[in-house]
Structures are given as C-alpha cells and as structure tokens.
Backbone as JSON, one array per atom type, in Angstrom:
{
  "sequence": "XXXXXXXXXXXXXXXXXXXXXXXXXXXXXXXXXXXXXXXXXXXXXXXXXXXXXXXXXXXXXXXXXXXXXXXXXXXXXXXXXXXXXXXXXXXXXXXXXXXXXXXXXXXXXXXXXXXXXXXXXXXXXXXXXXXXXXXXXXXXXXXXXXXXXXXXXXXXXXXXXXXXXXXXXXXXXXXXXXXXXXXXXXXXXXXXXXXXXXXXXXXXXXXXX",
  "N": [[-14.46, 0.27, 7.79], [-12.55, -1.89, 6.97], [-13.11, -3.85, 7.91], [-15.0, -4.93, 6.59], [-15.98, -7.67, 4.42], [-15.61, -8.65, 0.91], [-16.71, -10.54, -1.47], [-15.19, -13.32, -4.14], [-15.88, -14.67, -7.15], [-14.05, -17.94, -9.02], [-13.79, -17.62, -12.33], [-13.1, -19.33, -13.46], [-14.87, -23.1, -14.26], [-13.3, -24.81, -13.65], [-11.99, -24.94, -11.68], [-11.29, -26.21, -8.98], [-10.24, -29.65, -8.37], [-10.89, -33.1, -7.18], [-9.13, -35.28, -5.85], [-7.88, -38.86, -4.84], [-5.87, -39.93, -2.3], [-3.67, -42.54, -1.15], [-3.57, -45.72, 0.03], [-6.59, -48.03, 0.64], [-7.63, -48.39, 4.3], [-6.17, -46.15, 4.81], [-6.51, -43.91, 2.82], [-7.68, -41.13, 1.86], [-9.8, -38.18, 0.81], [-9.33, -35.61, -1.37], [-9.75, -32.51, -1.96], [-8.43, -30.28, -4.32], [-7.24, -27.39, -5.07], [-7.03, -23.62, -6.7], [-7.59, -20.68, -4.59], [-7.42, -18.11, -5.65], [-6.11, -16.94, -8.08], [-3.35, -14.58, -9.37], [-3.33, -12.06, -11.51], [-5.19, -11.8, -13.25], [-8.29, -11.46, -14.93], [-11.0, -10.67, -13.54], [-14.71, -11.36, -14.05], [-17.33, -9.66, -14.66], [-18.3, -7.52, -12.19], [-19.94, -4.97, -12.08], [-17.87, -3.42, -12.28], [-14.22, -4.43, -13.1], [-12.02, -6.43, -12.08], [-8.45, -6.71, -10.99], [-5.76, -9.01, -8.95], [-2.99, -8.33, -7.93], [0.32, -10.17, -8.44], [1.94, -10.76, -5.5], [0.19, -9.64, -3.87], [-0.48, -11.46, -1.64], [1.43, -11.01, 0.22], [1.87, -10.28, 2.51], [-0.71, -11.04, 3.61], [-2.92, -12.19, 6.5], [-3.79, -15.05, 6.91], [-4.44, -16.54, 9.12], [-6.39, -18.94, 10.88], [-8.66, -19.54, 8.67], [-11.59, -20.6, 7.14], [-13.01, -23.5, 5.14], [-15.58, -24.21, 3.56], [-19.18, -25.15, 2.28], [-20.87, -23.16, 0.25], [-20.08, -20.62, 1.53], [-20.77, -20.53, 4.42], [-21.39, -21.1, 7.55], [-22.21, -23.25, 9.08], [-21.89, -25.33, 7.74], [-19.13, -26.71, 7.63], [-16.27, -27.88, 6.24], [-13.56, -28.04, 6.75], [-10.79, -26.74, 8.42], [-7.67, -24.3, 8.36], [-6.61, -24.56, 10.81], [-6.43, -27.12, 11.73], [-4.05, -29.06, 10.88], [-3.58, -32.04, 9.46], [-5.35, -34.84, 8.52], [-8.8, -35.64, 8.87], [-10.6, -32.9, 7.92], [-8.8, -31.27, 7.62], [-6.83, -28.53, 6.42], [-4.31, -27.06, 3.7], [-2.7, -24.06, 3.04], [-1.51, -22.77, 0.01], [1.01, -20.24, -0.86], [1.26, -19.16, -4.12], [3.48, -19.06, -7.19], [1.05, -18.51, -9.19], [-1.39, -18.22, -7.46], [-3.02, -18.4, -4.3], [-3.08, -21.8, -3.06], [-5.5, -24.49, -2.44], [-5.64, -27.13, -0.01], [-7.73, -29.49, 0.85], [-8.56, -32.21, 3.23], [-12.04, -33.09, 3.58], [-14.04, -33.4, 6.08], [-16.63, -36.16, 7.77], [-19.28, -36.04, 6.55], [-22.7, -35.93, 6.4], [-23.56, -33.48, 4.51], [-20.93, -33.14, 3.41], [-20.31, -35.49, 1.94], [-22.97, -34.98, 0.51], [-21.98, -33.14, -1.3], [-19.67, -34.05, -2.55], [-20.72, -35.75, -4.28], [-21.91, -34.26, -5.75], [-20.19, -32.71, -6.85], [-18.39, -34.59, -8.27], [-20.9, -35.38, -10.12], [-20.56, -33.34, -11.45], [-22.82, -31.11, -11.21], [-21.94, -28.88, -9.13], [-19.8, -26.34, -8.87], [-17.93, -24.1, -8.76], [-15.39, -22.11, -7.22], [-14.89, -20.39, -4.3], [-13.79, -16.99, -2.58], [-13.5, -15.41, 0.6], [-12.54, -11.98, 1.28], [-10.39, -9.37, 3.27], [-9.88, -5.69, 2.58], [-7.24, -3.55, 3.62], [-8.59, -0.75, 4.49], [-6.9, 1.72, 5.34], [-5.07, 1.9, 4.12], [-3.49, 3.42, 1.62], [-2.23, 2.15, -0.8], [-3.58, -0.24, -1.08], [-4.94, -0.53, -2.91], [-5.72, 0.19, -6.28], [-7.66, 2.41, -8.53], [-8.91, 2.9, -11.75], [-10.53, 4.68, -14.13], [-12.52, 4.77, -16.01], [-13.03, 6.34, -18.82], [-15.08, 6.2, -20.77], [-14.45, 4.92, -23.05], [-13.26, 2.73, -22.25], [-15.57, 1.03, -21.34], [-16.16, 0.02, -18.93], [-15.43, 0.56, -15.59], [-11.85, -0.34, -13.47], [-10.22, -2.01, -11.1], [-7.29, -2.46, -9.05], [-6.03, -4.81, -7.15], [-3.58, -4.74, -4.67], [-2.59, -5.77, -2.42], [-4.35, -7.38, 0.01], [-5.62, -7.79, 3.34], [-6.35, -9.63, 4.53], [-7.67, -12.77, 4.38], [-10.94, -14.72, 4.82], [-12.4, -16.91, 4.59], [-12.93, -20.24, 2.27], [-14.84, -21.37, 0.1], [-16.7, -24.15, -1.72], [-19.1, -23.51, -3.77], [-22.37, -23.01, -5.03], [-23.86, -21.56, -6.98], [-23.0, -18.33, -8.33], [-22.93, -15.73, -6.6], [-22.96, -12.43, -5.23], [-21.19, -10.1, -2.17], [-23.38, -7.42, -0.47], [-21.58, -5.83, 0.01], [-19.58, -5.42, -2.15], [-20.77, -3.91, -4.28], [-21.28, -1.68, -2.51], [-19.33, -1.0, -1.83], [-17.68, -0.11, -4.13], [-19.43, 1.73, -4.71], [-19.16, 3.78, -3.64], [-16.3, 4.17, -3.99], [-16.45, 5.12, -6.36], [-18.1, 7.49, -6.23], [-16.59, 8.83, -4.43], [-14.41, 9.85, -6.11], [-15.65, 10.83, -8.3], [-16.66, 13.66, -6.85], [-14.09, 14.01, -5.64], [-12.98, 15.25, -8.43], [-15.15, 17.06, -9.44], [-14.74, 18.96, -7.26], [-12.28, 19.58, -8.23], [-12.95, 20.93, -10.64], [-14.46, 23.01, -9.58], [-12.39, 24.39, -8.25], [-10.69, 25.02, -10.33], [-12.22, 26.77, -11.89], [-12.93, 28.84, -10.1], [-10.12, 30.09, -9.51], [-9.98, 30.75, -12.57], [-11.87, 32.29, -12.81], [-10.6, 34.78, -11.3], [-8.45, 35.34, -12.26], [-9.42, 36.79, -14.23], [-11.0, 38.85, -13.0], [-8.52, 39.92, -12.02], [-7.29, 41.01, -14.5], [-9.71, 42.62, -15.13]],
  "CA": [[-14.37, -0.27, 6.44], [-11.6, -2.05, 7.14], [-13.34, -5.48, 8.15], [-16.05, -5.39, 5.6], [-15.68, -8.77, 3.59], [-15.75, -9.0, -0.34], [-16.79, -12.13, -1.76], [-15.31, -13.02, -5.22], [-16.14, -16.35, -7.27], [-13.36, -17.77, -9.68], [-14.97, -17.88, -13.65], [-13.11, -20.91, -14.13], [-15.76, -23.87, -13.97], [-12.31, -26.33, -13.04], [-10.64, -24.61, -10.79], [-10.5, -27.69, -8.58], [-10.61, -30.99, -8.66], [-10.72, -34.04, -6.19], [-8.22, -35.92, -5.95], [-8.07, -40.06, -3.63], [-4.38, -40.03, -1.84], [-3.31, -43.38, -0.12], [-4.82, -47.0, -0.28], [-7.27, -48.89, 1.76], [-8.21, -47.28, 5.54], [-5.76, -45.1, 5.41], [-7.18, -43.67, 1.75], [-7.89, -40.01, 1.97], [-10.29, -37.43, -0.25], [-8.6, -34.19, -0.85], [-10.44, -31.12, -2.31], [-7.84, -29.26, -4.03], [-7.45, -25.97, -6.19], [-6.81, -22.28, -6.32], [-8.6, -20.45, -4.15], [-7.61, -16.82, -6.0], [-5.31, -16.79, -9.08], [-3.0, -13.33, -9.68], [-2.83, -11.32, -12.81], [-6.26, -12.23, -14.06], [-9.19, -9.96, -14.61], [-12.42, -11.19, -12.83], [-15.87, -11.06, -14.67], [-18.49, -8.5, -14.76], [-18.64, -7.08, -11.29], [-20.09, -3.75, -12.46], [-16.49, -3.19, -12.31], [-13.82, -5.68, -13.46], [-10.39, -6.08, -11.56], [-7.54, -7.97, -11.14], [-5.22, -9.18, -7.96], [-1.55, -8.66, -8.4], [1.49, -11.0, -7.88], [2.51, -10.04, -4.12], [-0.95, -9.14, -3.04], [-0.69, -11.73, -0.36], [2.62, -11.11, 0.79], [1.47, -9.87, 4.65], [-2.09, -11.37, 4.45], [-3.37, -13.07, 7.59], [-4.51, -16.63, 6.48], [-4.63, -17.49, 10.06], [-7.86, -19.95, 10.71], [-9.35, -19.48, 7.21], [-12.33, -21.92, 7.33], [-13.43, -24.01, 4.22], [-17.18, -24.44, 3.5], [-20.3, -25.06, 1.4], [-21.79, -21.58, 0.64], [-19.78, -19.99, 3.0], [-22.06, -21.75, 5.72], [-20.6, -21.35, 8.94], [-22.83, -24.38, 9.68], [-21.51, -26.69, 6.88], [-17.98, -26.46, 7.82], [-15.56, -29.05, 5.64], [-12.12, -27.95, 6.75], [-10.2, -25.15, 8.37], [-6.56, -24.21, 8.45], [-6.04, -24.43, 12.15], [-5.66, -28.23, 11.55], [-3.17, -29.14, 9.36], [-3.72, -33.22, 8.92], [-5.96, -35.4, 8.26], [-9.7, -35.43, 8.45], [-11.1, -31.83, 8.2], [-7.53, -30.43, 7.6], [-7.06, -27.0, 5.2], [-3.23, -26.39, 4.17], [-2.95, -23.18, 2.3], [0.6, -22.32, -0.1], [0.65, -19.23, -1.89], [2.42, -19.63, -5.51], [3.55, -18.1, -8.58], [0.23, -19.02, -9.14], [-1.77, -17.41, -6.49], [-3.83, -19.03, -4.03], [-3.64, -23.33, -3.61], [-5.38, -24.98, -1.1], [-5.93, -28.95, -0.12], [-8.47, -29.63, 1.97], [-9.55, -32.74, 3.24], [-12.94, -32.6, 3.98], [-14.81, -34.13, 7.28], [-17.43, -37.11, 6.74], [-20.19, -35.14, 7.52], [-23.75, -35.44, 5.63], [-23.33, -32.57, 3.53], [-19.74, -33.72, 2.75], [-20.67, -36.6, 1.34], [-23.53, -34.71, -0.96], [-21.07, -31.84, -1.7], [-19.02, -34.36, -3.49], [-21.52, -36.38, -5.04], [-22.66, -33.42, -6.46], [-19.35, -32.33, -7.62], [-18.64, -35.53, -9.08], [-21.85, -35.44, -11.06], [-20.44, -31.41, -12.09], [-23.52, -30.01, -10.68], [-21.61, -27.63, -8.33], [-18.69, -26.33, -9.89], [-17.17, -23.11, -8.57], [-14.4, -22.12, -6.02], [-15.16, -18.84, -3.77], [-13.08, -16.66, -1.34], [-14.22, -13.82, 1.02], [-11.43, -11.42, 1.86], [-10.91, -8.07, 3.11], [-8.84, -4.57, 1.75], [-7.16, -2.84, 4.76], [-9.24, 0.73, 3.6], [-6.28, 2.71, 5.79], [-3.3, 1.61, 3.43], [-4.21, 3.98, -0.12], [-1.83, 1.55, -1.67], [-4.06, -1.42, -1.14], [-6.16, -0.91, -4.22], [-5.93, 1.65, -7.33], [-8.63, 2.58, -9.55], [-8.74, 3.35, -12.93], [-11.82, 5.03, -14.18], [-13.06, 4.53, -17.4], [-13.42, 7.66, -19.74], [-15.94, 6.11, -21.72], [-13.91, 4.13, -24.27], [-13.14, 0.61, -22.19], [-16.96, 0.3, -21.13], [-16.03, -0.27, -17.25], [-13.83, 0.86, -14.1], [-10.75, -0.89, -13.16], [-9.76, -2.22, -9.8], [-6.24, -3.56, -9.02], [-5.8, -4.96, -5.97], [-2.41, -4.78, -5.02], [-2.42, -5.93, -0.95], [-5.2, -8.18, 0.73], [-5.4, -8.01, 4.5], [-7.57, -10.82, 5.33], [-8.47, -13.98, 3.87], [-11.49, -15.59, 6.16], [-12.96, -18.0, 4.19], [-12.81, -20.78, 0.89], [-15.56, -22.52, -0.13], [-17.09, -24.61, -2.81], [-20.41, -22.53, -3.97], [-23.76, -23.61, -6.02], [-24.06, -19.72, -7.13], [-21.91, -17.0, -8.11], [-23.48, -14.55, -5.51], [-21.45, -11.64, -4.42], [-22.5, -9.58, -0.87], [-23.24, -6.03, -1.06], [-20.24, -5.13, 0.24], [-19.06, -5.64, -3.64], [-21.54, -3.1, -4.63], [-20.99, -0.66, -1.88], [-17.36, -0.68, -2.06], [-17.41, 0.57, -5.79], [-20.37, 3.28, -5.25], [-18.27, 4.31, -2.12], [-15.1, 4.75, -4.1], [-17.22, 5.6, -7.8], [-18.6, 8.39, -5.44], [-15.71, 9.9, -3.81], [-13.95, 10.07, -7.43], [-16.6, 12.28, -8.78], [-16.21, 14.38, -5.7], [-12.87, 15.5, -5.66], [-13.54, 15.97, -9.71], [-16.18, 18.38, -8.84], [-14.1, 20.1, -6.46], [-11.03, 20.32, -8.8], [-13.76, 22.01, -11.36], [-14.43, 24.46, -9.23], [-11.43, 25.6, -8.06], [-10.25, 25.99, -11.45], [-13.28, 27.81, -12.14], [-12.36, 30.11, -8.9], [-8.86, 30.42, -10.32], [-10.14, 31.23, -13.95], [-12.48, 33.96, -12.58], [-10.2, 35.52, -10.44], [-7.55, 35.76, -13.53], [-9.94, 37.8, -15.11], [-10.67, 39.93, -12.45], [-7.26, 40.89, -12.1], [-7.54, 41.75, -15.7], [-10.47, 44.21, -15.64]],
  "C": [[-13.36, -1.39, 6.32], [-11.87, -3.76, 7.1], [-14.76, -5.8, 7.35], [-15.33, -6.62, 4.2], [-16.07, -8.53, 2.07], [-15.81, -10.31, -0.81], [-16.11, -12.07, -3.52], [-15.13, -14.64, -5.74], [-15.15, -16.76, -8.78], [-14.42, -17.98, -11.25], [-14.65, -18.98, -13.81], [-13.76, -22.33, -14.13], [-14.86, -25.32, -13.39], [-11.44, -25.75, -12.3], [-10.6, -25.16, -9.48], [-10.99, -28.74, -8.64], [-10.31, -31.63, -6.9], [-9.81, -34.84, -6.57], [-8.24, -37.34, -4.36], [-6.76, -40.18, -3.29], [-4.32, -41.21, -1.11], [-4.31, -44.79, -0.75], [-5.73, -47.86, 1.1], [-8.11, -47.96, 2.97], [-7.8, -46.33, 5.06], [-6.02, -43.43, 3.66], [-8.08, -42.37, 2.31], [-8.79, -39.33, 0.3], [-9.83, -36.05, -0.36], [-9.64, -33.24, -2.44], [-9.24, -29.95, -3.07], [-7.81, -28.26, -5.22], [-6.87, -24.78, -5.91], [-7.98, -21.45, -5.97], [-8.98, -18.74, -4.89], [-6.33, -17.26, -7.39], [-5.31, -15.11, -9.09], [-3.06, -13.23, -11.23], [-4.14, -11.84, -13.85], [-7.46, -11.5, -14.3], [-10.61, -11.18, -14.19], [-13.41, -10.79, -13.99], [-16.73, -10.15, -14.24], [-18.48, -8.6, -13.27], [-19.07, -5.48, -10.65], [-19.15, -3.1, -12.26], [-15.56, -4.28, -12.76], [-12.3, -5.61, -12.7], [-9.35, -6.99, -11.33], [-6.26, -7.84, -9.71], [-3.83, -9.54, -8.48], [-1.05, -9.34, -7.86], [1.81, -10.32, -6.76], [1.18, -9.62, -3.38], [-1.07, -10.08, -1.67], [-0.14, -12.0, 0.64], [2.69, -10.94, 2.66], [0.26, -9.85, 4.35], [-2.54, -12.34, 5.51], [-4.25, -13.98, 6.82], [-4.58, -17.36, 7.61], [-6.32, -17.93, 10.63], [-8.54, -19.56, 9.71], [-10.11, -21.19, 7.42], [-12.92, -22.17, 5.7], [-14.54, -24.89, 4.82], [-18.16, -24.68, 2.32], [-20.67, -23.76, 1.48], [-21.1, -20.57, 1.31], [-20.95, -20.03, 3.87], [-21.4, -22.11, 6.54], [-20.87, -22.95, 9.52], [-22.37, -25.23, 8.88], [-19.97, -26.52, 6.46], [-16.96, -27.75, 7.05], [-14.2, -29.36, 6.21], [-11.47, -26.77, 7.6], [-8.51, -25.5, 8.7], [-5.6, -24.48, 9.97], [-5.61, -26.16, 12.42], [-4.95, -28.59, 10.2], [-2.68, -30.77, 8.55], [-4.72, -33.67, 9.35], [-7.42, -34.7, 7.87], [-10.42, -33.75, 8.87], [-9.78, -30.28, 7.91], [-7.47, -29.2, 6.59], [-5.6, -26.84, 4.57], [-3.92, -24.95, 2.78], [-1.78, -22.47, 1.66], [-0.17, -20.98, -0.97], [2.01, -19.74, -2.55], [2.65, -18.61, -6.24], [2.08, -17.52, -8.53], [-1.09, -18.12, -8.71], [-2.23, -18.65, -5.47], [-4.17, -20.91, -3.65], [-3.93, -23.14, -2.27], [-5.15, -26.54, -1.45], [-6.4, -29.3, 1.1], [-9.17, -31.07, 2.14], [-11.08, -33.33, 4.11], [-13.75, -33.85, 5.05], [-16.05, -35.22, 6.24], [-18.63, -36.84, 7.22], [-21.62, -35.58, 6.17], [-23.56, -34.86, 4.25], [-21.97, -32.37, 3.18], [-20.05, -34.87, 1.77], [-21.81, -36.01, 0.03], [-22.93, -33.93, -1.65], [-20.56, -32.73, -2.88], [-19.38, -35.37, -4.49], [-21.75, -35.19, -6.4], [-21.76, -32.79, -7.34], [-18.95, -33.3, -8.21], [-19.01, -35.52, -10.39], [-21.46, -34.16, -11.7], [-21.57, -30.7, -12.34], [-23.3, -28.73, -9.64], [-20.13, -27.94, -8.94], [-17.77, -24.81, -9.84], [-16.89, -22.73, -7.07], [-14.87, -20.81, -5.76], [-14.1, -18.27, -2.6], [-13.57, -15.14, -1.09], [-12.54, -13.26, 1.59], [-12.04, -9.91, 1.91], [-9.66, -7.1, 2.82], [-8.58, -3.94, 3.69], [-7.31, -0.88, 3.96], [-8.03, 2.19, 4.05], [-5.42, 3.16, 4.99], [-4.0, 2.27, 1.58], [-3.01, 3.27, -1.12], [-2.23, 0.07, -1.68], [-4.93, -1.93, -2.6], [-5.79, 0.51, -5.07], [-7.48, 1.49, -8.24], [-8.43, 3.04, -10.78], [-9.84, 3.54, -13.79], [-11.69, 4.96, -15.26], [-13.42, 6.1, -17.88], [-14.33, 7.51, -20.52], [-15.66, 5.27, -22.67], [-13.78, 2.64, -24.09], [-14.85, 0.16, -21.78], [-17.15, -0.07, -19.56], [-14.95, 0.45, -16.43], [-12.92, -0.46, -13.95], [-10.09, -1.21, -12.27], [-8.28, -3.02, -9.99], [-6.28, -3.86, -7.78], [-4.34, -5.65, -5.41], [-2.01, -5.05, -3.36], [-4.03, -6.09, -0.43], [-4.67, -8.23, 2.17], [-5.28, -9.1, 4.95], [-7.94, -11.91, 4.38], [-9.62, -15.14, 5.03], [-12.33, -17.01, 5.68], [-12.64, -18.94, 2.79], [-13.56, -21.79, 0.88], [-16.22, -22.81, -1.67], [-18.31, -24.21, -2.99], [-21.2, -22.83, -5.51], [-23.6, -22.2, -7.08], [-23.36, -18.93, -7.57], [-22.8, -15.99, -7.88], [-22.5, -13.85, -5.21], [-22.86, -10.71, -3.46], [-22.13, -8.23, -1.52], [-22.39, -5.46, -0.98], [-19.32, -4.61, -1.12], [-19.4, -4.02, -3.68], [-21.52, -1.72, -3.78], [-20.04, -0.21, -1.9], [-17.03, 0.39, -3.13], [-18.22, 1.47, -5.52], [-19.2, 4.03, -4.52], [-17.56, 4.98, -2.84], [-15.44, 5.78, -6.01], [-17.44, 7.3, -6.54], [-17.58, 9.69, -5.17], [-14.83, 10.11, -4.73], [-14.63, 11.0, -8.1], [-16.57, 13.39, -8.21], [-15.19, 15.53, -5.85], [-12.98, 15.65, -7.66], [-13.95, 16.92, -9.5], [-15.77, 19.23, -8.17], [-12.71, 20.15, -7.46], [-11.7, 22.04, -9.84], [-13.46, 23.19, -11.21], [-13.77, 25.56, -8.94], [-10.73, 26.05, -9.39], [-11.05, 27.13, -12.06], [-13.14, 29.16, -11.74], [-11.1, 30.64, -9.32], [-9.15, 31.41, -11.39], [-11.16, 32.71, -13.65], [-11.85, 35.09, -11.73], [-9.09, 36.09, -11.51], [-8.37, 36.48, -14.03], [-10.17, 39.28, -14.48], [-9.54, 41.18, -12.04], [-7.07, 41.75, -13.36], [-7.77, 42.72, -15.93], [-9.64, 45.37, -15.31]]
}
C-alpha cells in the first residue's frame, strides 16, 4: 500500500501562470505555481480532505518529473536538472508546494502553452503517495450524518512523483480504493466493538440470574 499513488487536482482554475524571464536569446519561459497548497479542503472526492502545514517536512521530492497528463511520454521538466531548458526547482512554503519549471521546446510544449495561453487547459495536478505503515500519516474523521461527507487530513506525504499541467480533473482508482479500504476497516472494528459490548452486556446479566 505503501507505493500506491493518489492523484489530486488543485480547484483553483489560476493556480499558475507563465511567466518570460530575461531578454533576447537568452529569454526564458517559466511555468510556475503551486503544485499542492496546505490548510485547504479539496473538492468532492467522495470524501473531502485537507493537507496540513508540515506535511512535507521528510517527503522525498527527489526526481519529481513535470508533465502533460501525467504522460511519461510528454515530459516538460524534471527536478534532477536544476537550470535551464527542461529544469523543475521545487521550494516548499508557508504556502505549500511552488514549483518553476522551464519547459523543453518540444512539440507538445509549444501546444501545451498555446493552449494555456488561450485558457483552454487550466489546472495544476500532483500524484503522491501516504507511507500506509506510519498511523500518523493520515486521520479520518467520519461523518455521523450531519456534515454530509468523511474527512481526511493528511498530516505526512512520503512521496511526491509527479506535477503536471492536466486537460481533466481525473483522479486514479487508487482515490477510490483508498477510502473504501479505510471506509471499510472503520465499520469493522465498529462492528466488533458492538459485539463485545453485547458479550459484556449479556454476561452482566448472567451473573445476575
């Protein structure tokens, strides 16, 4: 469980911009934004949750690749270079999350930012993963019926492996499995507290008769 990826896509429709650094040749395109913002609650993900301040205090951000789609094949950037063309850096802030990437002159670089330009593609994505060993990586907070949803915090990110600019807000099943997974094993021990109070409460009586 441990290296299963979560995808999650920010709601904000500006959460980055382009920006032209330098003049002439030496005249650079930089890509930049937040790739996660803390203390914010995400949108409908048949759950809704939010990534605390410090969550990425010991996460591995080493080679984090920036992409179209997450599209191994339409690669823009990754962290392992850290200037010029194709470069990634990556700060964590107050904030959460910046990158500044600028992106290779590739084909589908060139329509990427046409297209963002025109503000036909228009949202930032990042896949990361929970280390499932550490039970202080994530809390839950189950809904009784009154807020309308469950409650994820996520309070320690392992892994960050990817950040890309995305047509879509698609999430993988992993989303969806994650939450039955942990929806699941919450009902569970419920069901087994039940009973043993049940076992308790009938055994108090027996002593009784």
């Amino acid at each position: 469980m441990e290296n299963e990826k979560e995808v999650r896509i920010l709601s904000n429709n500006n959460s980055f911009e382009l920006r032209s650094v330098g003049e002439g040749d030496s005249k650079e395109l930089h890509i930049q934004g937040y790739a996660l913002t803390f203390d914010t609650i995400s949108e409908d993900l048949g759950f809704r949750e939010t990534i605390r301040k410090g969550a990425l205090d010991s996460c591995d951000l080493n080679n984090v690749v920036f992409a179209v789609n997450h599209d191994t094949d339409k690669l823009l950037a990754r962290n392992s270079k850290t200037n010029g063309k194709g470069s990634l850096i990556l700060n964590v802030d107050d904030n959460g999350l910046f990158f500044d990437a600028i992106p290779t002159d590739t084909s589908y670089s060139r329509d990427l930012i046409e297209n963002m330009n025109e503000g036909i593609i228009g949202k930032c994505s990042f896949k990361f993963c929970l280390d499932w060993s550490d039970p202080e990586a994530q809390t839950w907070d189950w809904d009784d019926g009154n807020r309308g949803y469950d409650f994820r915090t996520i309070n320690k990110i392992s892994k960050i492996t990817d950040v890309s600019i995305v047509v879509n807000p698609a999430y993988e099943s992993t989303s969806s499995t994650m939450y039955k997974r942990n929806k699941d094993e919450h009902n569970e021990n419920i069901r087994q507290l039940k009973n043993e109070l049940l076992k308790r409460k009938l055994e108090i009586e027996l002593e009784l008769v």
